[in-house]
N, C-alpha and C positions, 0 to 999 in steps of 0.2 A: 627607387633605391639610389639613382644615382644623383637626386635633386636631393634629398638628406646628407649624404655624401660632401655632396657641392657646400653644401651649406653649412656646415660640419666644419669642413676646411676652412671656409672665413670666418670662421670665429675662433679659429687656433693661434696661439700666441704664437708670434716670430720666431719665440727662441727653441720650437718645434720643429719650424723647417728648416733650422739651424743643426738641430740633433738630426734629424733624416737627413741632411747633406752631409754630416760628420761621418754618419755610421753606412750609408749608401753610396757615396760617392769618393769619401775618402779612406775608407775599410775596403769596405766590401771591393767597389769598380777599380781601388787602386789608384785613383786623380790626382795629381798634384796639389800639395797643401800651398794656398795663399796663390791657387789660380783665378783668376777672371773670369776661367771657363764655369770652372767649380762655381763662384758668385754667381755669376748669371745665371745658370741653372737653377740654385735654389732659390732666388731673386722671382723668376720666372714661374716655377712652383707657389711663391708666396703670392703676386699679384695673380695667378688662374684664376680661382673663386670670384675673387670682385669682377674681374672681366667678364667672366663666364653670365655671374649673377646681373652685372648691368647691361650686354647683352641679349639673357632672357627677356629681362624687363625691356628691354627696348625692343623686342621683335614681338611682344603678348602686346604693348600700346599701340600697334598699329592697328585700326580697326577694322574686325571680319569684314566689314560692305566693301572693305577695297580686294578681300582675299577673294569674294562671293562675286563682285562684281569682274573680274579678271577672269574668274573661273567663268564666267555667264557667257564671254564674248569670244569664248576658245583658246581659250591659255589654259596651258599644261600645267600643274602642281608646281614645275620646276621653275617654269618664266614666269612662274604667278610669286614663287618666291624669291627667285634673281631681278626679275624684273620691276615689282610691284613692294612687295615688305624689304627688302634688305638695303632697297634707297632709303625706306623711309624711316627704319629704324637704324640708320647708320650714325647719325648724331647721338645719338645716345649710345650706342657704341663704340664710338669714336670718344665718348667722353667718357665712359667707365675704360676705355685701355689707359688715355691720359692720366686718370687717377688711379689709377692701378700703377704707373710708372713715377706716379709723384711718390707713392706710398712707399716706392721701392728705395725709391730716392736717397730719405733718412734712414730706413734701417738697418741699424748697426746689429744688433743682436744675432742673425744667421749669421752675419761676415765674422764675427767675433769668433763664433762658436768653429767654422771651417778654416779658420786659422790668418783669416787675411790684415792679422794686427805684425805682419813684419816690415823690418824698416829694409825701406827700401833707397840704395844707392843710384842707380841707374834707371832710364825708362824702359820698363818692359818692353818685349819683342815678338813677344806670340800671347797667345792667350794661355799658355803653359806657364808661363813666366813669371814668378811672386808677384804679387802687386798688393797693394793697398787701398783704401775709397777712401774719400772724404770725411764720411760723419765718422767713421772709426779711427781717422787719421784728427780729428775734433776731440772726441774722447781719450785720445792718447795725452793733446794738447794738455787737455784739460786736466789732466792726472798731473802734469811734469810741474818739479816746484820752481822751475824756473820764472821771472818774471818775463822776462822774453816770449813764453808762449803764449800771455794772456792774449797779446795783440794777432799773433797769428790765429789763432783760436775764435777770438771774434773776428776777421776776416774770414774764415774757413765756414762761420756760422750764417754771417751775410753771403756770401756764394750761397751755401747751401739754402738760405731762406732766398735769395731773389731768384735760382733754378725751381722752388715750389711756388712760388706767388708768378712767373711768368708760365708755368706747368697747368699753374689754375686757371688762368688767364686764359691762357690758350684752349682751352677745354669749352668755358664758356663763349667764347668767341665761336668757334667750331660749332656747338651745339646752336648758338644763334644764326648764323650763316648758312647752316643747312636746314634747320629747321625747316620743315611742312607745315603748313596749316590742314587740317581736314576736314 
């Protein structure tokens, strides 16, 4: 039940965990609108799945003869899984979290929906405090008729593509570097 579940959730459009962040965290819990906190949160909820699911997938490719064999020579379920599976499927853990937080990266759609399109004079000071991102501070860009915004707009889209393309980088690096053979 909870692998349908799981699975369920990664395939739910953004602008869902946008309305659950609206209606649970800024109703219901009472949170400040156009908090950090509130973003992270639902940010957090939207990248689980993929994490969750890459993961799985990286702790089922490790194969049983190293689970069978750990277990043969007197290692306990526990050291056979700290010790044995969770080195070796950590790269690929490590790279479903990375792309889990590239994913998180662009999405504007939750930020939209929990209110985090205010303009912001000052730097925030707690994670209470209005704030704004990037790709929703892109989108505003993008909307104003002014010609002035074209240029910061493509600036604000280069940051945002070179933090995804060094995001990915980094993943694959990671996943080569710890890589096992078996």
């Amino acid at each position: 039940m909870i692998e349908v579940n799981i699975n369920n959730l990664a395939a739910v459009p953004s602008i869902v965990f946008g309305l659950l962040g609206l209606a649970v965290f800024l109703n219901f819990l009472q949170m400040p609108r156009s908090a950090p906190l509130v973003g992270g949160i639902v940010l957090a909820l939207l990248t689980l799945p993929t994490i969750i699911i890459a993961a799985r997938a990286a702790i089922s490719a490790v194969p049983p003869s190293i689970r069978e064999a750990a277990l043969a020579v007197g290692a306990s379920p526990m050291q056979t899984t700290f010790h044995h599976v969770l080195p070796l499927a950590a790269p690929g853990m490590m790279t479903g979290a990375i792309l889990g937080m590239a994913r998180a990266l662009g999405e504007t759609a939750p930020l939209l929906m929990i209110g985090m399109v205010a303009f912001i004079a000052d730097v925030p000071q707690g994670i209470t405090d209005a704030a704004t991102v990037l790709p929703v501070q892109i989108f505003l860009w993008a909307d104003s008729p002014e010609r002035a915004f074209v240029a910061k707009m493509a600036a604000g889209i280069i940051v945002l593509l070179s933090f995804l393309i060094v995001m990915n980088l980094l993943a694959v690096i990671l996943r080569k570097r710890f890589e096992q053979k078996w």
